[in-house]
C-alpha positions in Angstrom: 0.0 0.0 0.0 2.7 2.3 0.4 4.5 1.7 -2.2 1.1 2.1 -4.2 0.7 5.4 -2.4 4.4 6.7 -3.6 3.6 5.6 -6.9 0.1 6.7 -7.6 -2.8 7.8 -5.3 -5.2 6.1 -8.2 -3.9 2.6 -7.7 -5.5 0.2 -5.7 -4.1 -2.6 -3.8 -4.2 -6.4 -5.0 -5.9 -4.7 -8.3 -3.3 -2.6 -10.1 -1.2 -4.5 -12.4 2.6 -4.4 -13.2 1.9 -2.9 -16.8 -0.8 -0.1 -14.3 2.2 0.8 -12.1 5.2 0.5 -13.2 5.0 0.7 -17.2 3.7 4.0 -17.5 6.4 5.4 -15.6 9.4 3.5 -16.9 8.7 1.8 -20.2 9.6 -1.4 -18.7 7.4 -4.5 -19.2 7.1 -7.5 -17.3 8.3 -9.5 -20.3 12.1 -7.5 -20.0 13.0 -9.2 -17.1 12.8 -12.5 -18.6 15.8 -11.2 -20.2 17.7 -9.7 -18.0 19.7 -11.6 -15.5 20.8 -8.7 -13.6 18.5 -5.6 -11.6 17.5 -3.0 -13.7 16.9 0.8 -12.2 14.8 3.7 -12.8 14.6 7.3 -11.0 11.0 8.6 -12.2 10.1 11.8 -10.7 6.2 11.4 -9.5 4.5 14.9 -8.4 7.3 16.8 -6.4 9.1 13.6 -4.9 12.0 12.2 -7.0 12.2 7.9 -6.8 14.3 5.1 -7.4 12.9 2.2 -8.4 15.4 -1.0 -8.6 13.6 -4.3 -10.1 14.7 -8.0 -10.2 13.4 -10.5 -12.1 11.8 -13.4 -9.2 11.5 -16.9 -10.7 8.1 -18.0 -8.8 6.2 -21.6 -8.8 4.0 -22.2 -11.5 2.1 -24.6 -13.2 4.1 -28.0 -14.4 7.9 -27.7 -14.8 7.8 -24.0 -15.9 8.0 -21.8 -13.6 6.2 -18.5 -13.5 8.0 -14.8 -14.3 7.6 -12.2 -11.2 9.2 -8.6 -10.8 10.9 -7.8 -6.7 10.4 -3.9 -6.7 12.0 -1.3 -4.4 11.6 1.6 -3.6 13.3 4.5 -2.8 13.0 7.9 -2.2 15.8 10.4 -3.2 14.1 13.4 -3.1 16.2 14.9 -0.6 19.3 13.4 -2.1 18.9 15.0 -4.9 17.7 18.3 -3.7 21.2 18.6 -1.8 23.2 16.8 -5.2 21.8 19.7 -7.0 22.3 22.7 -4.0 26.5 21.3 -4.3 26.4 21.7 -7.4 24.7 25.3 -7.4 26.9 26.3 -4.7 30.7 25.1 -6.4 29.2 26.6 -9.8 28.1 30.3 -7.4 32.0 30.0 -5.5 34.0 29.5 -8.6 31.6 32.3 -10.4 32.0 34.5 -7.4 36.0 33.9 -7.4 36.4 33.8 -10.7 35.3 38.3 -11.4 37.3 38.9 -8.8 40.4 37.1 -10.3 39.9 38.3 -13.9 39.9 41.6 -13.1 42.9 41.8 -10.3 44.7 39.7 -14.2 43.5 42.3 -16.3 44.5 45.5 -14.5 47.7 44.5 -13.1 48.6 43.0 -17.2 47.6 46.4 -17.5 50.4 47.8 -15.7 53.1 45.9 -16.1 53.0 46.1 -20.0 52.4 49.7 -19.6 55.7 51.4 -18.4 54.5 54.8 -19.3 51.1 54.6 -17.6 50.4 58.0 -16.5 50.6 57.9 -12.5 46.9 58.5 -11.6 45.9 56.2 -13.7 47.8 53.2 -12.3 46.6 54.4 -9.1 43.4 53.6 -10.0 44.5 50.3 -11.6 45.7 49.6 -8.3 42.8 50.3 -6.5 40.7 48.4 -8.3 43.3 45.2 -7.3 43.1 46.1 -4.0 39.5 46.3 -4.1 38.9 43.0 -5.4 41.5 41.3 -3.6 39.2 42.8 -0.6 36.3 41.4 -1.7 38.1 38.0 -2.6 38.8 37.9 1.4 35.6 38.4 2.3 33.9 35.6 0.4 36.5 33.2 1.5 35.7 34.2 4.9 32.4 33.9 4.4 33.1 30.6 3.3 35.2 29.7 6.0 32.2 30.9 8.6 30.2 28.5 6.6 32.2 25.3 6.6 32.2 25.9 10.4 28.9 26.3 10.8 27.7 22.9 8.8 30.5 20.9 10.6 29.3 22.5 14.1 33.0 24.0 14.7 31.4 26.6 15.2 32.1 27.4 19.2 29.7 29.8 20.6 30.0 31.9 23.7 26.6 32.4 25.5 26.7 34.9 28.1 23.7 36.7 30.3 24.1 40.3 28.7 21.5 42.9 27.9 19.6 43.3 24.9 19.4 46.9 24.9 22.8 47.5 25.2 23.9 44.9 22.3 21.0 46.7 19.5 22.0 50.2 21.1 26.0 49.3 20.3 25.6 47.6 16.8 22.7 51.1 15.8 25.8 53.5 17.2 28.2 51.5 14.7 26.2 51.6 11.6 24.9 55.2 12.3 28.1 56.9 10.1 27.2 54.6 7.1 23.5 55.0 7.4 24.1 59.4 7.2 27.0 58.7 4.7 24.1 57.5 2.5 21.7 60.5 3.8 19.4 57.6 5.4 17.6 58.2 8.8 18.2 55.8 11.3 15.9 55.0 14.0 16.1 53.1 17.3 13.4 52.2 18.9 13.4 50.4 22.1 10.6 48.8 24.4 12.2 46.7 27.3 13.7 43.9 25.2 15.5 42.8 29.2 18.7 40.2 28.9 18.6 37.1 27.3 21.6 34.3 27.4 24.0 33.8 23.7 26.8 34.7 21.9 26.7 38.4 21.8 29.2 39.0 19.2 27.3 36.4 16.6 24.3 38.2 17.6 25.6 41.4 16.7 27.4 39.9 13.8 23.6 39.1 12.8 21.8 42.4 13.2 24.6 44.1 11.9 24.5 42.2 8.6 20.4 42.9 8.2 20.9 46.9 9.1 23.8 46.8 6.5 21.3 45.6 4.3 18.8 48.1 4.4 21.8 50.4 4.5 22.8 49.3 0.7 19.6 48.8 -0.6 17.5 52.0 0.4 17.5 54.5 -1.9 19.5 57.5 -1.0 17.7 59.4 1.5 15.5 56.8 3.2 14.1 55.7 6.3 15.5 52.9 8.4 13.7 51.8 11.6 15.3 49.2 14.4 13.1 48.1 17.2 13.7 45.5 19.8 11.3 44.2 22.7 10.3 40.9 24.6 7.2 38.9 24.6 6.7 35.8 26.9 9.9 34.3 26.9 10.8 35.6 23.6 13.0 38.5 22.9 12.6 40.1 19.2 14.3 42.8 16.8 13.3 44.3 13.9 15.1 46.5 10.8 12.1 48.5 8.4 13.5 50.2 5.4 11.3 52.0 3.2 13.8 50.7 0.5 13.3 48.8 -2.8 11.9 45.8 -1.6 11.7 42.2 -2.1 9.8 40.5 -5.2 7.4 37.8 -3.8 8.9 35.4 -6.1 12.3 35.9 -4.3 11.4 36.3 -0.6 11.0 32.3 -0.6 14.9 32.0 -1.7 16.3 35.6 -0.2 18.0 33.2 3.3 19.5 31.0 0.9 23.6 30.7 0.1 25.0 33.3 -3.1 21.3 34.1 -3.9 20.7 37.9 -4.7 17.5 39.8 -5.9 20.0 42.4 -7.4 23.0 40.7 -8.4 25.2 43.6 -10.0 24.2 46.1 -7.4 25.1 43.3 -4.6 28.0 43.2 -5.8 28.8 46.7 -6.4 28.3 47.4 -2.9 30.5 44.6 -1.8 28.6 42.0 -1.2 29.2 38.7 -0.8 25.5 36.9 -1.0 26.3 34.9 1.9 25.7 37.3 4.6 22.0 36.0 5.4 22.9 32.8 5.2 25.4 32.7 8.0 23.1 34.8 10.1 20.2 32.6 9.8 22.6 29.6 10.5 24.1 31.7 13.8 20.2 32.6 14.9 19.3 28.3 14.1 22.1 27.6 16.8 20.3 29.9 19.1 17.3 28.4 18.7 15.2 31.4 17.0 14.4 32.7 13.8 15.3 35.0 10.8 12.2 36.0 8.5 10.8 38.6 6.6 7.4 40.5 7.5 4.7 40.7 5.4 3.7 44.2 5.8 1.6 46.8 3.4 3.7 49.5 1.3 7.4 49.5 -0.1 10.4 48.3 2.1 11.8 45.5 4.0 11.2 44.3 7.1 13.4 41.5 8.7 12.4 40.0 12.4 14.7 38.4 14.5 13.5 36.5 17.5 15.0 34.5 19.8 14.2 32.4 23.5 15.3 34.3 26.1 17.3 31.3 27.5 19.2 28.9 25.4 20.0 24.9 26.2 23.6 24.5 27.1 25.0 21.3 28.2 21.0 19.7 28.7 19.6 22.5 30.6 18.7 26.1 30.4 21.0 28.9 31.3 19.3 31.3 33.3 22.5 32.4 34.9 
């Protein structure tokens, strides 16, 4: 029956043939395996659920000295599998992508140079700043990468502490203030008892740092950028609201997800690595909260960041 169910939810038990089944999905027939000595495989991909199917042919009893043909069937599913097959494949395609601009340009400027003896000054200035720029930005995504690589093999040590909420959001608004103004933004901070709470306060800043610096790049010139932070129950939460460009509904599914950008020049014009999100919604998983977006009326972004005011360590809760 399970099998059945896999397969089909139109097939009905001890009624649904062989040729029902498994034909239309494979083009085998029962007849083939009188043929074939060794198992024969299939993946078939059956509504959103991708499945191996592995058949052997199954001399049974039959009537006089000939026996009877049968089919063994299993059944696998590889959905999974295969999602995470085709996300290692997306991601070494996005790393050597990301690593390989970089590269060609640091080549063609500093070819540029070399072969260029009578380059007037300024302009191997710039050449050179440009190197420098994208060697920059070369470190950053291999750090990235290296925070990531951490992360999925759990070497990543945290260091929870007891510390005040307030005092984390009102030191990470003070260090982003200068780049919100550089960019004529208004930055707001807007606080309503958010308490303590036990973590790593350094990832945690590491985290709302990266979602302000967001709204930073992407708002318009002149904007409007809103942090809040409070508690509920045993929850403590924090907010960013930009009245920026916004996110597409077809990309707010896909916006937490390793090298994926809405904007993929302007990303990268301003530096970014598209893995920023990613490691902060793995640093807020190993606190035990969530990173999501808001759905809320008119332009802009809003991320919300909550997290349990006390975290499991060694068993128990840390209430310190």
């Amino acid at each position: 029956r399970a099998a059945l169910e896999m397969l089909s939810g139109d097939l009905v038990e001890g009624e649904s043939t062989f040729s029902q089944v498994i034909t239309p999905l494979t083009g085998l027939t029962v007849e083939q395996f009188g043929q074939e000595d060794t198992p024969l495989s299939r993946e078939v991909v059956v509504g959103d659920r991708v499945l191996l199917l592995t058949f052997a042919p199954l001399a049974l009893p039959g009537q006089g000295d000939e026996p009877s043909m049968g089919v063994v069937a299993v059944i696998h599913d590889v959905t999974e599998q295969r999602r995470l097959d085709s996300s290692r494949r997306e991601f070494i395609a996005n790393v050597s992508h990301e690593l390989r601009t970089p590269l060609t340009n640091i080549k063609s400027y500093t070819e540029t140079v070399l072969e260029n003896a009578d380059l007037p000054e300024q302009s191997r200035t710039s050449f050179l700043q440009v190197v420098l720029g994208e060697t920059d930005r070369m470190i950053r995504i291999v750090k990235d990468l290296l925070m990531l690589s951490r992360l999925d093999n759990d070497k990543l040590d945290l260091r929870p502490r007891r510390f005040q909420v307030e005092d984390m959001v009102r030191h990470v608004y003070e260090a982003m203030k200068i780049d919100a103004q550089n960019r004529g933004h208004t930055l707001r901070l807007e606080l309503h008892e958010p308490g303590s709470m036990t973590g790593d306060v350094e990832r945690l800043e590491q985290v709302l740092v990266n979602v302000i610096s967001n709204s930073v790049k992407y708002t318009p010139d002149g904007g409007h950028i809103r942090v809040t932070a409070g508690s509920e129950g045993e929850t403590v939460w924090m907010e960013v609201a930009d009245d920026g460009i916004g996110i597409p509904e077809a990309d707010r599914s896909r916006i937490f997800e390793r090298f994926y950008r809405v904007d993929k020049a302007r990303s990268r014009e301003s530096g970014g690595t598209g893995l920023g999100l990613s490691i902060a919604t793995e640093i807020v998983q190993r606190h035990h909260g969530s990173l999501t977006l808001v759905d809320r009326p008119g332009p802009g972004t809003t991320v919300r960041l909550e997290l349990p005011i006390t975290q499991p360590i060694g068993g128990e809760d840390s209430h310190e």
